[in-house]
MMTF fields as JSON, N, C-alpha, C and O atoms, coordinates in Angstrom:
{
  "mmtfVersion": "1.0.0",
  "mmtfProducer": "UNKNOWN",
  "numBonds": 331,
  "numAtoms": 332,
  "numGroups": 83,
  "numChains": 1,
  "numModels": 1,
  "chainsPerModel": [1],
  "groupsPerChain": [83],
  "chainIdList": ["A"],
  "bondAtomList": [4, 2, 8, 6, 12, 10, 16, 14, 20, 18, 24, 22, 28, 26, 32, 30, 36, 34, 40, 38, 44, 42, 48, 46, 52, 50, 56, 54, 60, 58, 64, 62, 68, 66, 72, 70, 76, 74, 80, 78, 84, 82, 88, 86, 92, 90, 96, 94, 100, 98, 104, 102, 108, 106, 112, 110, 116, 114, 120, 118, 124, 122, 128, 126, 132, 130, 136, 134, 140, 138, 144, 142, 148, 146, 152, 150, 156, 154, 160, 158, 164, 162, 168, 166, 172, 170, 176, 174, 180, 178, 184, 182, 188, 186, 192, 190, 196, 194, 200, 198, 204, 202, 208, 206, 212, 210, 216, 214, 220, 218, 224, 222, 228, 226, 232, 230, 236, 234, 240, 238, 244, 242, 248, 246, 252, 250, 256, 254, 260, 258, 264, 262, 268, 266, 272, 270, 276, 274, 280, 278, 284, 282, 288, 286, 292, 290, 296, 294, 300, 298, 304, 302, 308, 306, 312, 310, 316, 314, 320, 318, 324, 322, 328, 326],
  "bondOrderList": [1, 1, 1, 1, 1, 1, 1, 1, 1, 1, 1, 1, 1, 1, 1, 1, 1, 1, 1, 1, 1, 1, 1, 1, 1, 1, 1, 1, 1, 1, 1, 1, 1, 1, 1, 1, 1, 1, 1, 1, 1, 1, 1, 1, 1, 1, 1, 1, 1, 1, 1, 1, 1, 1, 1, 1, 1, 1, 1, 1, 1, 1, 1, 1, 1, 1, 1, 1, 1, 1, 1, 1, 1, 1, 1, 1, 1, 1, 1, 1, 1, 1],
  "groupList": [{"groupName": "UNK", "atomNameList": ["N", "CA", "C", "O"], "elementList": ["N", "C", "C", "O"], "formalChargeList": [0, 0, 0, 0], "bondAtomList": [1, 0, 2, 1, 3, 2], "bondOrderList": [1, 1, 2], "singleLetterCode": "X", "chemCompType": "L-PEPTIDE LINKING"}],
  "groupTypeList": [0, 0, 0, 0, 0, 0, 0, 0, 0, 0, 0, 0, 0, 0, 0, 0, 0, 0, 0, 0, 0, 0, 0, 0, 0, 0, 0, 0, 0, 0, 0, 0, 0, 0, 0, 0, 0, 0, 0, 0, 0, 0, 0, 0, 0, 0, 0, 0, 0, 0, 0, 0, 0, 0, 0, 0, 0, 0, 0, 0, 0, 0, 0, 0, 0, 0, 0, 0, 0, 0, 0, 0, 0, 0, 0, 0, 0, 0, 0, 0, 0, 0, 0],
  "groupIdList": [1, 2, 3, 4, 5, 6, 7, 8, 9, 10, 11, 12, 13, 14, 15, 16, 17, 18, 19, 20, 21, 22, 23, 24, 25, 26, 27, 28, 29, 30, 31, 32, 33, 34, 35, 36, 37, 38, 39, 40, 41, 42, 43, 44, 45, 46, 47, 48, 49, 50, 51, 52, 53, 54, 55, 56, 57, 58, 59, 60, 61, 62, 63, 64, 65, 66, 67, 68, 69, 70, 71, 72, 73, 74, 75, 76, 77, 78, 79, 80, 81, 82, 83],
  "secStructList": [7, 7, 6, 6, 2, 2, 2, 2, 2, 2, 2, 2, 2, 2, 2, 2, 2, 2, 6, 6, 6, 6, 7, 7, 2, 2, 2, 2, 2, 2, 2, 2, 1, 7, 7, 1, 2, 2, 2, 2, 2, 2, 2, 6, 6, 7, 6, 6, 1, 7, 2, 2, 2, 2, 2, 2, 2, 2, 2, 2, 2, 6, 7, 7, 7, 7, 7, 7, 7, 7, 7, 7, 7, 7, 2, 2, 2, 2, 6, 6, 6, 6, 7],
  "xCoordList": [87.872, 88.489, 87.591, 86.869, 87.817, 86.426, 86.954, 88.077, 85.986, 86.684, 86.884, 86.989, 87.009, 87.029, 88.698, 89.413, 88.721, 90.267, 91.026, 91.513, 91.24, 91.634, 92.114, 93.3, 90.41, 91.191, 91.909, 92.848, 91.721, 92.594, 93.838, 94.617, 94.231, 95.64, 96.35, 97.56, 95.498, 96.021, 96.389, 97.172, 95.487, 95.949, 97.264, 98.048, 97.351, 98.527, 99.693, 100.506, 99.713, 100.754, 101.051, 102.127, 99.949, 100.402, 100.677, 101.658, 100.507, 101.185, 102.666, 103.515, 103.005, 104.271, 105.445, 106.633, 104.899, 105.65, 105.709, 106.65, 104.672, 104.846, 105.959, 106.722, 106.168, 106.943, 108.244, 109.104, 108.242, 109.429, 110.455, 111.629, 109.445, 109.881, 110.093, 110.361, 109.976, 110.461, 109.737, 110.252, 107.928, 107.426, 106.157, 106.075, 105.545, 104.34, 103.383, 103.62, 102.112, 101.353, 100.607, 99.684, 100.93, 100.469, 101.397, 100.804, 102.791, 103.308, 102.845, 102.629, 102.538, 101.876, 100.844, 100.818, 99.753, 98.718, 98.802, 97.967, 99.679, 100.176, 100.09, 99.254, 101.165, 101.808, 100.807, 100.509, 100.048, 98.59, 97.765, 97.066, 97.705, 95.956, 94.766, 93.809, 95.147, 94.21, 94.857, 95.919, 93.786, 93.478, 94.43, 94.814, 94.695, 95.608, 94.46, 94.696, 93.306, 92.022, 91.885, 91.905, 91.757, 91.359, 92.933, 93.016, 93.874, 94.606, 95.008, 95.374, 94.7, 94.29, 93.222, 93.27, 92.41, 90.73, 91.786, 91.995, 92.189, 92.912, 93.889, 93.585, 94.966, 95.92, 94.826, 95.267, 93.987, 93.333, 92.264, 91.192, 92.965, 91.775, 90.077, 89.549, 89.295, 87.858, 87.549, 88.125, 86.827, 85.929, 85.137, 84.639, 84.697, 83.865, 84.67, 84.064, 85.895, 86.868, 86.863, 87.497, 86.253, 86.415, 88.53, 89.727, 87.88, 89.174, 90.148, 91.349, 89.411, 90.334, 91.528, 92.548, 91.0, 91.587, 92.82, 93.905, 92.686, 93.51, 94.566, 95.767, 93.939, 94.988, 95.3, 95.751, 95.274, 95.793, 97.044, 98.182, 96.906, 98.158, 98.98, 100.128, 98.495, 99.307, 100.255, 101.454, 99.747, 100.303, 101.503, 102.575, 101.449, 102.063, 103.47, 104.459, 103.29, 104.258, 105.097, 106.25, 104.335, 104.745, 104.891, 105.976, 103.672, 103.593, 102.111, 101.057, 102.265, 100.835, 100.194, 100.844, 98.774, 98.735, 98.755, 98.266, 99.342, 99.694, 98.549, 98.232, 97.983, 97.038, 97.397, 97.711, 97.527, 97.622, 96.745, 96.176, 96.564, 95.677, 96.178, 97.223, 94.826, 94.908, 95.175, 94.803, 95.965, 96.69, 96.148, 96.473, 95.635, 96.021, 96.704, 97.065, 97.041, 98.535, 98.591, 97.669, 99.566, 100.14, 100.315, 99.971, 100.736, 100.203, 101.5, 101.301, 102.426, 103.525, 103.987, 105.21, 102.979, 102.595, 101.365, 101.079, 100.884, 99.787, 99.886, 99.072, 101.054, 101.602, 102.467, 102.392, 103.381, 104.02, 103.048, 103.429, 101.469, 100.945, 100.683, 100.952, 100.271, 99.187, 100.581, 100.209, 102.091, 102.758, 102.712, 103.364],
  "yCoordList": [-34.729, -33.81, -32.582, -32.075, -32.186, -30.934, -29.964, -29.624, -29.143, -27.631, -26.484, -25.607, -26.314, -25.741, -25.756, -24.918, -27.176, -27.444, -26.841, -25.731, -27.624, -26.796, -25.538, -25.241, -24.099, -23.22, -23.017, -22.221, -23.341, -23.097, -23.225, -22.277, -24.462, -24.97, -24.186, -24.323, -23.224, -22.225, -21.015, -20.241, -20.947, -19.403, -19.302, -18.354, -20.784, -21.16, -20.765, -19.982, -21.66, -21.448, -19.921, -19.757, -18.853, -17.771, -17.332, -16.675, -17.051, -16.662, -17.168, -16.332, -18.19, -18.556, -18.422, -18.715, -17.988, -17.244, -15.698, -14.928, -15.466, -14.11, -13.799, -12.897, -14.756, -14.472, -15.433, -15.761, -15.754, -16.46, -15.548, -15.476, -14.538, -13.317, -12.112, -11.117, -12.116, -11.539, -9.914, -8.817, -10.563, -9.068, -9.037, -9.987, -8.258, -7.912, -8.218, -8.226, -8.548, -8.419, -6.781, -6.884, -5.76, -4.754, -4.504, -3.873, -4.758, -4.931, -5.245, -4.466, -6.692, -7.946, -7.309, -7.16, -6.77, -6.231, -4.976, -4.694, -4.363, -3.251, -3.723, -3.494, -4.552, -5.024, -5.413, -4.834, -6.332, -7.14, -6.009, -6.069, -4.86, -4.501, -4.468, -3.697, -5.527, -5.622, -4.723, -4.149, -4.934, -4.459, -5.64, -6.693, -4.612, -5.903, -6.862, -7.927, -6.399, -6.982, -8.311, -9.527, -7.552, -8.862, -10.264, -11.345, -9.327, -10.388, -11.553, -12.726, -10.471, -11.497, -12.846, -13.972, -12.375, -13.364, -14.656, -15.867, -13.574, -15.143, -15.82, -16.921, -15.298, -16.356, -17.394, -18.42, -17.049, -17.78, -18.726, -19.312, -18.564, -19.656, -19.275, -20.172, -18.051, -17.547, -18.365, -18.109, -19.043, -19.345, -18.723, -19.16, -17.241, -16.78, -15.276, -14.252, -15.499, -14.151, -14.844, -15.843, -14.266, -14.48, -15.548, -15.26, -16.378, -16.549, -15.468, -15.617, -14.599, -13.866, -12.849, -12.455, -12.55, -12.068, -13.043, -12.569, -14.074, -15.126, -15.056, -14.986, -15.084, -15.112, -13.607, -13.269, -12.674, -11.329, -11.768, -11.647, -12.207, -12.454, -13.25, -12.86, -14.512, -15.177, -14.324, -14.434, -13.319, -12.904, -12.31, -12.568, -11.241, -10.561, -11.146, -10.479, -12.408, -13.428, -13.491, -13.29, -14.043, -14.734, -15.836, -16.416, -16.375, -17.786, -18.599, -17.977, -19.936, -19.733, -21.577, -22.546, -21.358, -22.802, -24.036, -24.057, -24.93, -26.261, -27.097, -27.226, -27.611, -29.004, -30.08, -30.642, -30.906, -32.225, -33.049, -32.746, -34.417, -35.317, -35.786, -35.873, -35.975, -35.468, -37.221, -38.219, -37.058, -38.211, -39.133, -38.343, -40.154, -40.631, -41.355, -42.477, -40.595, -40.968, -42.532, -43.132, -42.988, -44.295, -45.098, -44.413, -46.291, -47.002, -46.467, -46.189, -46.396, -45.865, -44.571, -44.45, -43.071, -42.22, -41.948, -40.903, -42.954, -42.611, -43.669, -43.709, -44.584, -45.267, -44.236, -44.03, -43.556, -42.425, -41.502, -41.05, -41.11, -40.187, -40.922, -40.227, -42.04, -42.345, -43.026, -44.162, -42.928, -43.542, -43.103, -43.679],
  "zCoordList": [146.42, 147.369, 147.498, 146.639, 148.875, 148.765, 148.44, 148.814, 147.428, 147.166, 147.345, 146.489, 149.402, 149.992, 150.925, 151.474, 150.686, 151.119, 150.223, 150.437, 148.931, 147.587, 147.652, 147.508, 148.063, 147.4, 149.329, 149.343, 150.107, 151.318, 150.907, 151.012, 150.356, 149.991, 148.985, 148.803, 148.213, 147.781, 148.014, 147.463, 149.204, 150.001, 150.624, 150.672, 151.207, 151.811, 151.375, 151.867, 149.958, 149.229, 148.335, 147.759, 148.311, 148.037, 149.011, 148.661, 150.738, 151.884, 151.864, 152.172, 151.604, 151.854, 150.585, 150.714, 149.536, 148.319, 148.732, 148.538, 149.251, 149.727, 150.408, 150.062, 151.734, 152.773, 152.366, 153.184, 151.225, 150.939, 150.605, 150.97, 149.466, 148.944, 149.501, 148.829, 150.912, 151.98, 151.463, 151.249, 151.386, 151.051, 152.348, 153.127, 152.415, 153.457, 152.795, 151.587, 153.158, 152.832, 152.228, 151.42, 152.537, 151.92, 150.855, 149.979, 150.493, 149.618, 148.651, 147.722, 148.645, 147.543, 147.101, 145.88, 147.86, 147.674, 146.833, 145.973, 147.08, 145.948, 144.822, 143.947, 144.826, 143.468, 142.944, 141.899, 143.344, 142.577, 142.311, 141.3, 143.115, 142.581, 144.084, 144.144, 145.223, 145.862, 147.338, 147.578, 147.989, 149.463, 149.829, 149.319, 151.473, 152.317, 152.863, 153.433, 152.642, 153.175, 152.31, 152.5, 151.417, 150.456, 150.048, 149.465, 150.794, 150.183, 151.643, 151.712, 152.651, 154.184, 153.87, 154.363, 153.028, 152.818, 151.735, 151.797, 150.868, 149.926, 150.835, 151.294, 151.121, 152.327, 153.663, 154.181, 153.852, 154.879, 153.642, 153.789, 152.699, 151.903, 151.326, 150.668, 151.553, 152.012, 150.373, 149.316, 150.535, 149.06, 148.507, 147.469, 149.145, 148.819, 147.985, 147.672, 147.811, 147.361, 145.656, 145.315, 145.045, 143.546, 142.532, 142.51, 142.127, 142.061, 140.859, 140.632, 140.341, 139.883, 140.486, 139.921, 141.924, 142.944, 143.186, 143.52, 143.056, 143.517, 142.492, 142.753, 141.05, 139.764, 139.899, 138.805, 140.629, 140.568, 141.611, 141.157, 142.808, 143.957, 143.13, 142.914, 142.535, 141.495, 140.805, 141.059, 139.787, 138.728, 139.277, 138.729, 140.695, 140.89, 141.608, 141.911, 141.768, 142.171, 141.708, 142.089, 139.975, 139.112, 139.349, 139.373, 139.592, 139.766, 138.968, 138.842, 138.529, 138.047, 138.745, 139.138, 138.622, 138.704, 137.7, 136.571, 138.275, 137.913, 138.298, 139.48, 137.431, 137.637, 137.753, 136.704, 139.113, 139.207, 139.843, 140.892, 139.062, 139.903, 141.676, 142.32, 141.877, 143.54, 143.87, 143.252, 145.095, 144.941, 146.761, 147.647, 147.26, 148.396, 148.974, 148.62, 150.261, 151.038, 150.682, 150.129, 151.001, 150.955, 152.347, 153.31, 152.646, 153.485, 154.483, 155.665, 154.044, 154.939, 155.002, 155.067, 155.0, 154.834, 155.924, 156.508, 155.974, 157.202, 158.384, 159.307, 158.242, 159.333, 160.103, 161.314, 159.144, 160.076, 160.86, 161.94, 160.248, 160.983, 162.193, 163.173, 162.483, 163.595, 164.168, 164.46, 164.507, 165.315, 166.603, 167.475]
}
């Protein structure tokens, strides 16, 4: 899997804990430590934003990552895509 998708799929998912938690982005950014700048670059995924920045939006969540083996779709999983 490329590891550019990856950390995208992580920005993702700290944008949407964010807004789950019904906070702003300059909020979060408080709370963590960072710029609303820098925490725009982690939600859009940027690979080039250090991942400790990333474990800072994490922390301030309170959320952490989970390692799982990366898995491909199944035959009736990508029959639904291409209907």
């Amino acid at each position: 899997m490329d590891a550019n998708l990856l950390i995208e799929r992580l920005g993702h998912q700290i944008e949407s804990m964010r807004k789950a938690r019904g906070l702003t982005q300059l909020q979060l950014a408080a709370q963590s430590g960072l710029t609303r700048q820098k925490l725009a670059e982690i939600e859009k995924g940027s690979p080039t934003v250090s991942m400790k920045f990333y474990a800072s939006a994490l922390a301030a969540l309170g959320a952490e990552i989970s390692v799982v083996p990366a898995r491909r779709p199944s035959y009736e999983e990508l029959r639904e895509v291409f209907r």
